[in-house]
C-alpha positions in Angstrom: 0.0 0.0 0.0 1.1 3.3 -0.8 1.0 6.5 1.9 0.3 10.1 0.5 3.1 12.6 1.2 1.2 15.2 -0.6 0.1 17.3 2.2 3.2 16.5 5.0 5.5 18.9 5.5 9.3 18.3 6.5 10.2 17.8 9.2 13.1 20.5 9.6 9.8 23.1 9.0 8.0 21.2 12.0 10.8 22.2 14.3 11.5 25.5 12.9 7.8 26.6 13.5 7.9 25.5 16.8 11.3 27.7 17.4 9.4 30.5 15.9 6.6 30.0 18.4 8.5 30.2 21.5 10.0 32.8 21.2 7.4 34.3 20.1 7.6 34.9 16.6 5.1 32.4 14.9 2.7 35.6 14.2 3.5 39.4 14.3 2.6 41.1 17.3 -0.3 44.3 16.8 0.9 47.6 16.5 -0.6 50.7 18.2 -2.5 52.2 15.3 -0.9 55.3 13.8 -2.4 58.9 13.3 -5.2 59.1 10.4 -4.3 61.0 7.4 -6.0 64.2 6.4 -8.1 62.1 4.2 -9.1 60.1 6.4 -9.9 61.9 9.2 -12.2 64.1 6.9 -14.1 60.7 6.1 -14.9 60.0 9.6 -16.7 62.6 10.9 -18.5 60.5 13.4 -17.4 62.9 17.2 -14.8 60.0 18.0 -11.8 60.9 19.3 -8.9 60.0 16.9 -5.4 62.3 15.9 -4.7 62.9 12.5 -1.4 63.9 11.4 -1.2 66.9 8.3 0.7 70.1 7.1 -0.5 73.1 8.4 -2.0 75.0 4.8 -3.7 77.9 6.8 -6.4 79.3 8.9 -10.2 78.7 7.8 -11.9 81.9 8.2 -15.3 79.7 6.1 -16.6 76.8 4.6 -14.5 77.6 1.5 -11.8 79.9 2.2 -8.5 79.2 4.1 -6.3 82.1 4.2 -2.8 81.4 4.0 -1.3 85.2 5.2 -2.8 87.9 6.9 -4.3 85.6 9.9 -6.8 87.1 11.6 -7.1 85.5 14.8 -5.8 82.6 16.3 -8.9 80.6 16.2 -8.2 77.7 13.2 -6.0 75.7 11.6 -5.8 73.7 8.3 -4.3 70.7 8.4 -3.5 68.5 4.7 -1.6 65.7 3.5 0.5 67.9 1.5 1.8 71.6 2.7 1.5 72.8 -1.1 -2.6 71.6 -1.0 -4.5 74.7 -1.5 -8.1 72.9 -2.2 -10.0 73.8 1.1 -12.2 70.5 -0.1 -9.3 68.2 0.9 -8.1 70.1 4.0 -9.5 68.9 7.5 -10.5 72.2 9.7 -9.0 72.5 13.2 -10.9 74.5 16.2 -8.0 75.7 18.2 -10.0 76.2 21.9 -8.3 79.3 24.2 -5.7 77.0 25.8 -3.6 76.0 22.2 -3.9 79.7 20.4 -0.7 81.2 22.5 1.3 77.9 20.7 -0.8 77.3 17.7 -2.6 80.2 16.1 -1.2 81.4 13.3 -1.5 85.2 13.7 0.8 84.7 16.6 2.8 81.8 15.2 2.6 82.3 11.4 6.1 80.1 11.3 3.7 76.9 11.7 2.5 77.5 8.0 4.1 74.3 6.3 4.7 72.1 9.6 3.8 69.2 10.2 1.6 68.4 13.5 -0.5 65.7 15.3 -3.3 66.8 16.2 -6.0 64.8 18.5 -9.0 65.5 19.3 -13.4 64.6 18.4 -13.8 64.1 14.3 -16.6 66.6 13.7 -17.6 69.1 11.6 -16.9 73.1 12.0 -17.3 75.7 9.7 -19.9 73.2 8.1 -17.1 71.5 6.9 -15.0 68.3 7.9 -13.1 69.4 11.5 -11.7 68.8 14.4 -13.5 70.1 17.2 -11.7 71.2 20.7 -8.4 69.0 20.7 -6.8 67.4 23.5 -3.2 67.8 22.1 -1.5 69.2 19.4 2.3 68.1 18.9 4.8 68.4 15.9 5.1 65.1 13.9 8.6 65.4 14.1 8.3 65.1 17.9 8.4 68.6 19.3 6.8 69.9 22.5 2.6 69.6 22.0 0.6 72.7 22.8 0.2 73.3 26.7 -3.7 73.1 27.0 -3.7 74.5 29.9 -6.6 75.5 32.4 -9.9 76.4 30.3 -10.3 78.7 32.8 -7.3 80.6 32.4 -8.1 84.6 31.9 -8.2 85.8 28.3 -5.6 88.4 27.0 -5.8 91.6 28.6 -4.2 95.2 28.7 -4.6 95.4 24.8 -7.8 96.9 24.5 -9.1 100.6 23.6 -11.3 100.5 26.3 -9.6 97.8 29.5 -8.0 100.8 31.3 -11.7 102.5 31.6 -15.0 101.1 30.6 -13.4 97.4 31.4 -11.4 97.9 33.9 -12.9 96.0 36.9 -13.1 93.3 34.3 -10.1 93.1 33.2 -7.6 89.5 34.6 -11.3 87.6 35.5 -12.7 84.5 33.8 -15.8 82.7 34.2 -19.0 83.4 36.2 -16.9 86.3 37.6 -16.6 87.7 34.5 -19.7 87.5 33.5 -21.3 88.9 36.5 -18.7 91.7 35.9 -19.3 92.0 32.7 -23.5 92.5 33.6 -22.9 94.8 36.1 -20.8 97.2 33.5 -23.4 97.2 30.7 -26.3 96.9 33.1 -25.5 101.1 33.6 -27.5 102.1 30.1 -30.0 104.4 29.0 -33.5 102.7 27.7 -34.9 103.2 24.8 -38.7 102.7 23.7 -39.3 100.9 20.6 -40.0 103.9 18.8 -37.1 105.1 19.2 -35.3 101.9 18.0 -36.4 103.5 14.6 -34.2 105.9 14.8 -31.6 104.2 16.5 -31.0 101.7 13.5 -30.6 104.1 11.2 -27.9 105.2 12.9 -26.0 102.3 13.9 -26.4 100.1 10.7 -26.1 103.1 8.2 -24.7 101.2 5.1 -21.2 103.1 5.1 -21.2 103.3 1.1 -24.6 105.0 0.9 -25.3 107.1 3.9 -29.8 107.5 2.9 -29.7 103.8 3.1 -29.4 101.0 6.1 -27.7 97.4 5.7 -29.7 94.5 6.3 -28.7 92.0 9.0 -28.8 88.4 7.1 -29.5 89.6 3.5 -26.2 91.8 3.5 -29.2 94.1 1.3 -28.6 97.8 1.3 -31.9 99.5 1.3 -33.8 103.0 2.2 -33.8 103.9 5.6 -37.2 105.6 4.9 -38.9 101.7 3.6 -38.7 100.8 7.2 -42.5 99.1 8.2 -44.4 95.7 7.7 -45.1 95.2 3.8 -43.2 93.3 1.5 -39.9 94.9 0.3 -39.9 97.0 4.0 -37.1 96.7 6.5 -38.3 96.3 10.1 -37.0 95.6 13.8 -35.7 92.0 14.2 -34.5 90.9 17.9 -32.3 88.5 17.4 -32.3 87.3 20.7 -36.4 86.5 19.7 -38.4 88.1 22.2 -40.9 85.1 23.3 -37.5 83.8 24.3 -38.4 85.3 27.5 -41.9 86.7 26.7 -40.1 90.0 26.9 -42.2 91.7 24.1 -41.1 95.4 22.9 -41.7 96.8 25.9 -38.7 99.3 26.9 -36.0 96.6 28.3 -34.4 93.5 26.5 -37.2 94.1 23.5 -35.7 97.6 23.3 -32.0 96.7 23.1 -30.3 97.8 20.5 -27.3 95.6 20.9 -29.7 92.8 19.6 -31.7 94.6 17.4 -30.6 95.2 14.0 -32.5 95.7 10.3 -34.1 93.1 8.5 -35.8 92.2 5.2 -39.7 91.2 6.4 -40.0 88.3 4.9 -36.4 86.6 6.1 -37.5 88.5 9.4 -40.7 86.2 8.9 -39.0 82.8 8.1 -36.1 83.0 10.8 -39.3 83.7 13.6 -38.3 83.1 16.9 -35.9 80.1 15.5 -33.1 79.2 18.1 -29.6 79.4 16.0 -28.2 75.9 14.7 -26.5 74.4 11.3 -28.4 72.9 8.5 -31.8 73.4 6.4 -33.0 74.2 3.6 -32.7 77.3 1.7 -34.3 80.8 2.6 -35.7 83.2 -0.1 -34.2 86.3 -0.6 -31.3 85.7 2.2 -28.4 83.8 -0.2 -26.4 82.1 2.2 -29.5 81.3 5.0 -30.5 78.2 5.9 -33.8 76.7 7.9 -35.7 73.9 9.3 -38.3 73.3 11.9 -36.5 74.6 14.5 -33.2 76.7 13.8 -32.3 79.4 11.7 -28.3 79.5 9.9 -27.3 83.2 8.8 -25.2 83.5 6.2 -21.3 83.0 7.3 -20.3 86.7 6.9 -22.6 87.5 9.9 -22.5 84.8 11.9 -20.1 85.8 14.4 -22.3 89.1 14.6 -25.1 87.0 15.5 -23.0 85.1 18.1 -21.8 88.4 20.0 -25.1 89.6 20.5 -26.4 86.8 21.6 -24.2 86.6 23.8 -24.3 89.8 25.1 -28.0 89.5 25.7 -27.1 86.4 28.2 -25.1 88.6 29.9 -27.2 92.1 30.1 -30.2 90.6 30.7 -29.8 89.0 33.9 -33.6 88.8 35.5 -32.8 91.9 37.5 -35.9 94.8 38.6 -38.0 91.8 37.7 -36.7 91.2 34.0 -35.8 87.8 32.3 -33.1 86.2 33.4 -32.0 84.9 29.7 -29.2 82.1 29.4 -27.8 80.4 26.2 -27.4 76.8 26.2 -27.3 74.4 23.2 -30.4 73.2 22.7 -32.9 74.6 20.1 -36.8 74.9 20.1 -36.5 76.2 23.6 -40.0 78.0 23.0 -40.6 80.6 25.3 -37.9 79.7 28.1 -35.4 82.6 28.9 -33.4 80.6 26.7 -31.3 80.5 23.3 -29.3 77.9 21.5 -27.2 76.4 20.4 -24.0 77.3 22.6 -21.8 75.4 20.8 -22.5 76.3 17.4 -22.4 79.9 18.5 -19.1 80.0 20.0 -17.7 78.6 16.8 -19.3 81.5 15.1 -17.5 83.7 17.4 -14.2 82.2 16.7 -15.0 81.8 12.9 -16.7 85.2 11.8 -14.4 88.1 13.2 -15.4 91.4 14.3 -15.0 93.6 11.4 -15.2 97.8 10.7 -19.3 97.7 10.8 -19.2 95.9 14.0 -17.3 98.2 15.5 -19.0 101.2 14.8 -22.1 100.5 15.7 -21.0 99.4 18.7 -19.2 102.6 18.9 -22.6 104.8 18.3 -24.5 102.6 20.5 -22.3 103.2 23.7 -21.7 107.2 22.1 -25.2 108.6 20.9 -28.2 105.8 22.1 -27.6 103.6 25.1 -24.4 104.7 26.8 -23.1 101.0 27.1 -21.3 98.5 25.0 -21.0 94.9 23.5 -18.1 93.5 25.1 -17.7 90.6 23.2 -17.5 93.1 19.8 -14.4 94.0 22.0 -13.7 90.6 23.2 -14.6 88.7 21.5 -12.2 85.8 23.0 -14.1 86.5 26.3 -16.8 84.2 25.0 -14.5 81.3 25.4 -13.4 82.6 28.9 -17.0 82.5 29.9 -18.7 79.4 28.2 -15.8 77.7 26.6 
């Protein structure tokens, strides 16, 4: 009878496997998993946790531009797999949170540009676009020192202001509630207006600076008459952008009066955005290129989104249920109805960081504090003490 040898191995391999298993080399050990590319970390946008390795391209100021001189703030980051990549469609945005920017923002580090970095941190969107959202640690590939995050509540940069030796003052070195309840008790000294005068008001603080007979409208961008302001279609009227059943405030003289808050708007985008909390996503809005909503939040274009953030914000902390007022809070939820509320936190202090106070800004906040209430915004002038407060 003959035996089949087809399938037995020698056996000099026998005994060599069995070398190779004790000490341990039959079968590769598992590595740790290395960083995720650019690409790939743009692909999972799912909130987990991962660190993706890339070259820093530049700072994303919106869902399509990344600026690559100039930096405005310290904010953002755009990491790529290549440092000459200049598609913002294959870059992944960073948030940088107040504890990197001293190390990694690029106005005050623009050396970073072209360096490589590790950065790790939840996979999620920001600027409506693939992100990174409040990192853990950032770290040079090439193993240098990672960012210092530091204590989120360290106090925000101070001394450089126009206004920190006077107006801020008592302000100035504090972070969290105490700020804020600093921050009240400054801009709670104002002058009230009735809604009447808001009329007037608004004409002066939005004047469109290219065409003095006309105002700007807030989400359109439109310039139009100062003298179509009223109800009907193709008028401009009051919006509060804090919405004022937030609160069941009204327009009685108060927090429906403000006009930090209350700014020009078409009617009909006045109309669709309602009392809508603030959130991402939707569908179109007619006449407002730019706007987006559903059931229950309202997007404004990206060039005033930050805008919209800051006075917000300012409302949380002016109006703080004091002489028998609402006491109105954000917090990141939306369809908070008639609660003191307004949302979404989160999505606003990404606005903050994203949309940077610019000239307009500026000067109404100037004529507000000069001609009409006697106080100011001081997040137009802060805007970083957003983070200090609610970051």
């Amino acid at each position: 009878m003959t035996t089949d040898t087809s399938t037995r191995r020698p056996a000099w391999l026998i005994l060599a496997a069995a070398l190779l298993l004790s000490i341990g080399l039959a079968a590769p050990s598992s590595q740790a998993a290395g960083p995720l590319t650019v690409a790939q970390g743009a692909a999972q946008q799912d909130g987990s946790a991962q660190t993706v390795r890339g070259y820093v391209v530049g700072q994303p100021t919106a869902t399509t531009t990344v600026v690559r001189s100039g930096f405005p703030n310290d904010y953002a980051l755009a990491l790529a797999d290549s440092a000459s990549e200049t598609d913002p469609g294959r870059m992944l945005y960073v948030q940088l949170t107040s504890g990197f920017r001293d190390a990694w923002g690029l106005r005050s580090n623009p050396d970073l540009l072209g360096d490589r970095v590790d950065v790790t941190g939840p996979l999620e969107a920001y600027f409506s676009h693939a992100g990174l959202k409040s990192p853990t640690a950032i770290a040079r590939a090439d193993g240098g020192d990672p960012g210092d995050p530091g204590d989120p509540g360290d106090p925000p940069p101070t001394g450089d202001g126009p206004w920190d030796d006077t107006y801020y003052a008592s302000a100035v070195g504090l972070t969290g509630a105490a700020l804020k309840a600093e921050l009240h008790d400054i801009v709670d000294d104002a002058q009230a207006l009735s809604y009447s005068q808001v009329w007037d008001a608004l004409k002066d603080t939005d004047e469109d600076p290219a065409n003095s007979a006309n105002v700007r409208l807030l989400y359109s961008g439109e310039s139009r008459s100062k003298s179509l302001n009223g109800g009907d279609v193709g008028d401009w009227n009051r919006e509060h952008v804090w919405a004022k059943s937030h609160g069941d405030f009204g327009t009685a003289t108060g927090p429906g009066t403000d006009v930090h808050h209350l700014r020009p708007t078409d009617v009909q985008v006045n109309g669709t955005r309602g009392n809508k909390d603030f959130d991402e996503g939707g569908g179109a809005v007619a006449g407002c290129s730019g706007c987006l909503t559903d059931a229950d939040s309202f997007e404004p274009p990206d060039a005033v989104k930050g805008d919209v953030a800051r006075m917000v914000l300012y409302m949380a902390v002016r109006w703080e249920g004091d002489a028998g007022r609402p006491d109105l809070e954000v917090n990141d939820l939306v369809d908070n109805g008639s609660a003191p509320r307004m949302g979404r936190i989160s999505e606003l202090l990404a606005w903050n960081a994203q949309d940077p106070v610019d000239a307009f800004e500026m000067r109404r906040n100037d004529r507000i504090h000069a001609t009409w209430q006697g106080n100011r915004n001081p997040f137009v002038d802060h805007p970083e003490w957003a983070e200090a407060i609610w970051g």
